[in-house]
Structures are given as structure tokens and as C-alpha cells.
N, C-alpha and C positions, 0 to 999 in steps of 0.2 A: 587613124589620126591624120596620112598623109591626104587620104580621101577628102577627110574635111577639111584642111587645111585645104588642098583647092579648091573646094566649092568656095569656099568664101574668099579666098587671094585675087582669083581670077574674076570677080567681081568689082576690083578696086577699093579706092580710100572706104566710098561710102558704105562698103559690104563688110567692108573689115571695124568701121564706126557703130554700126548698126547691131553688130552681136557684140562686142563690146562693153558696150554701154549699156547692155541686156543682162549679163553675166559679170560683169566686175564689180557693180554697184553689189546686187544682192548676196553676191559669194562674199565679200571684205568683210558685211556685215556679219551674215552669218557665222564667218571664223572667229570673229572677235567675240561674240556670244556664244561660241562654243569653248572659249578659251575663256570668259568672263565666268563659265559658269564652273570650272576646272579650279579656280581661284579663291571662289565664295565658296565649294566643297571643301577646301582646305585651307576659311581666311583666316585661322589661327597659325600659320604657319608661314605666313606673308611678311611678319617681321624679320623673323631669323631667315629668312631666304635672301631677303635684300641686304642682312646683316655678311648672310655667306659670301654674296658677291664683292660686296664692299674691300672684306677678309682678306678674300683671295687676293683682292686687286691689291693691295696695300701691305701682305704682309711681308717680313725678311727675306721669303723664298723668291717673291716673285720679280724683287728688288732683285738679288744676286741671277736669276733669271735674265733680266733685261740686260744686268752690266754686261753678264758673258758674248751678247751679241747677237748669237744665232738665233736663239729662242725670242728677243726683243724683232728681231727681222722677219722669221718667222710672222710673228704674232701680227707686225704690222700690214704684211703681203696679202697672209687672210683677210685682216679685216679693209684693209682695201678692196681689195679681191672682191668678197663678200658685201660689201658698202655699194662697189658699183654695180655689181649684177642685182642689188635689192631696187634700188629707186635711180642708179641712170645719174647721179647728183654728179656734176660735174666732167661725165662722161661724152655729152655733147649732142648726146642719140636724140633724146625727146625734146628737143626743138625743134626739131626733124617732123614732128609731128604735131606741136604746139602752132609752129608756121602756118598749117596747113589749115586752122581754127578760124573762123569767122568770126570777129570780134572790130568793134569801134575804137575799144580802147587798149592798146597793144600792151600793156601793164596788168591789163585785168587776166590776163591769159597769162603773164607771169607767174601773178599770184595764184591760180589756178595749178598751174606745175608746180607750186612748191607744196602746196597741200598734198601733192601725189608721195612727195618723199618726205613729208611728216609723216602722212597713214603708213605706208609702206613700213619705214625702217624705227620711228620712234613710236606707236602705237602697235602695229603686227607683230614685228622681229621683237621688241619688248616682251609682249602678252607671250608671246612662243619660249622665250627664254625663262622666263619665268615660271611658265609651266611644267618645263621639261625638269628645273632643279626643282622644286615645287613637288612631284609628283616620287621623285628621286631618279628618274632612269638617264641620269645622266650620267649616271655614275658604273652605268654596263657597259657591255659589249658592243652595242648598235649606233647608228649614227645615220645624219639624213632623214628624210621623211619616217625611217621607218622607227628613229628613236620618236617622234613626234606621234606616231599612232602607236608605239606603248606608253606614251603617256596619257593619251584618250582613252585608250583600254583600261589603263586602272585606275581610274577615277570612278569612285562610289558614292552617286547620292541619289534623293530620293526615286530619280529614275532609274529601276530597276537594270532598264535595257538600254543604258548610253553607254556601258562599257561593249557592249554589239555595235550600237547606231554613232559614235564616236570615230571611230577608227574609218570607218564605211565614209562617213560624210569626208574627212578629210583626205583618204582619196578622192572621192569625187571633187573635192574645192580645189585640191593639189593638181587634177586634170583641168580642169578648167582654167587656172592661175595659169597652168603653161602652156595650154591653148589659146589663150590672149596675148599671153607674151610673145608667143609662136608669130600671132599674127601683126605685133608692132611689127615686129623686128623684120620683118618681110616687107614692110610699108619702106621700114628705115632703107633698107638695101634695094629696095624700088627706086629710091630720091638718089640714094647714091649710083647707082649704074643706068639711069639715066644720064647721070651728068655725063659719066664717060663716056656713053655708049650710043643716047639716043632713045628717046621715047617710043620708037618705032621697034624699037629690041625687047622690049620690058618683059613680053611671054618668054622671053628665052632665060630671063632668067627666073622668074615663074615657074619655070618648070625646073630647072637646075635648084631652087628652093626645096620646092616639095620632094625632089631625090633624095636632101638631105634630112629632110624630115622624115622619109621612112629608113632612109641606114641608121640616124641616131638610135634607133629602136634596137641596133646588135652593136652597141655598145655599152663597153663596161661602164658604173654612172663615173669612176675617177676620171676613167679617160673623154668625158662629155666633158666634166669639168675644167682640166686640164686646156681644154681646147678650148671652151667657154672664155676662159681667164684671157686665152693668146690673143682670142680676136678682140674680145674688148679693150 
């Protein structure tokens, strides 16, 4: 990973635009019609699922939940947390990137960014949440990507072999998704350390990138996340 992340880093904006826009487009799709198809497997069960969520959100428990305060703060840190690492919405990052965009009409390139964190967190993160209670394995031991490939593993329909070819693909979409992220976020911290440092620095820190993209690989995922959270 750290390998390909330099081949394309050290190339610049347009090396990092050019696989992007190769890879983002066809992978989004395809997860959503892997998760479209998870839902029509079991769309007799699509009412009481959106009933469950509703439940939970509203019932007495979750009320006396919130009063108590930890659990309400908790809840809200995550989903912050988790909001801005999904689509960047009010984070400040992808304008960083948006700027950078060749456009006549400086609004049209707004409205382009907002579609990014419509698909992202209210079509993706939806179709995924859904799946996951849907399927019921949200209700074990697992958590993270890997509660999401036992939810592709047990789905049965009439393709025999999508509880094999399920799981397989969304590793592969899960690498890709964080190999394009990889490579924003190298752009973002390009624009920033230039500012401070000088355009004539940039390989330096180019190369100080890609270090951390091969240590992330010997850590634990809480402690990526953890650290995820701080810097953002």
C-alpha cells in the first residue's frame, strides 16, 4: 500500500485526480448494488427493521439513557466522530481540494461537494446500516468492516456464490475506499505544509506521508482510530 501510495503521491494533484476518478466512481456504485441486492433478499423485513430503529431511538430506555449524560455524550462524540471521518461536512478539509477544481462558476463546485456527503453518509452509511440490522449480525460479537462481511456472507439468494463473492468484493471496495482516501488526505497536508514550509519542501513531507502509511499497517484498528479522531 505504502509502495502505491507513492507511486501516485509523488506524481501530484493530477496523479492523485486521475486514479480517483477511475476508482471512486465505479466502486460507490458497485457497493450500493451489493447492498441493494442484500435488501431485495430480505425486502419483507424492511419494515420492522426501520420500525427497530425508530424503537430504539424513542424508547423509555434510551430516554433515561440520554438523561444520565455519559451515555448521551458518548453517543454524540461517536456520531460526530464518525460524521466527520464519513464525508469531511464541516470539517474544512475538502475545500482544500474543491479549490483546486477548474470551474467558471465557483457555486457549481459547491454544489458538486455537497453531493459528495449526500452519497457518502445519507445513501452508503444508510444502505450499510441497514444491512447490518437487516441481516441481524449486529446483534454479535464483531464490529467494523468485519461485522459488514458477515453480513454479505449470509445473505442467500438466487446466487448461489454471493455468500463467497460478497465478503471478497467488499474487501476489495474497503481497499480501494481507503486508498483514495489515503490519497486526498496527502493532497490536504500538501496545501497545508506548504503554507508553512514552502513549496520547495513538499518531497519531504511526501516521504514522511508514506512512513506513516506503512507503520499504520502494525497498528491495532482502535488505536488508528483513536488517532484518526485527534487529528481531525
Amino acid at each position: 500500500l505504502a509502495v502505491l501510495v507513492a507511486l501516485v503521491v509523488f506524481g501530484g494533484l493530477q496523479s492523485i485526480s486521475n486514479v480517483s476518478t477511475k476508482i471512486v466512481p465505479f466502486m460507490t456504485v458497485a457497493y450500493i448494488a451489493i447492498c441493494l441486492v442484500i435488501l431485495v433478499s430480505s425486502y419483507n423485513l424492511i419494515p420492522q427493521t426501520f420500525a427497530l430503529i425508530f424503537k430504539g431511538a424513542f424508547t423509555g430506555q434510551a430516554a433515561a439513557g440520554g438523561f444520565l449524560g455519559a451515555t448521551v455524550a458518548m453517543a454524540i462524540r461517536n456520531g460526530i466522530a464518525r460524521g466527520v471521518f464519513s464525508n469531511e461536512s464541516g470539517l474544512g478539509s475538502a475545500p482544500i481540494a474543491a479549490a483546486a477544481a477548474k470551474t467558471q462558476w465557483p457555486a457549481e463546485q459547491g454544489l458538486i461537494s455537497m453531493t459528495g456527503t449526500f452519497i457518502d453518509s445519507i445513501i452508503i452509511c444508510t444502505l450499510t446500516g441497514v444491512s447490518l440490522i437487516i441481516t441481524g449480525v449486529w446483534q454479535g460479537d464483531l464490529n467494523g468492516a468485519v461485522m459488514t462481511q458477515a453480513a454479505f456472507a449470509s445473505v442467500r439468494t438466487a446466487c448461489s456464490a454471493f455468500p463467497n463473492i460478497g465478503p471478497l468484493f467488499l474487501t476489495v471496495s474497503l481497499s480501494l475506499f481507503a486508498f483514495t482516501t489515503i490519497l486526498g488526505w496527502s493532497y490536504y497536508g500538501e496545501r497545508c505544509f506548504e503554507f508553512l514550509f514552502g513549496a520547495n519542501k513538499i518531497n519531504i513531507f511526501r516521504c514522511l506521508f508514506v512512513a506513516m502509511v506503512l507503520l499504520g499497517g502494525f497498528l491495532k484498528l482502535e488505536m488508528v482510530w483513536v488517532i484518526a479522531d485527534i487529528v481531525n
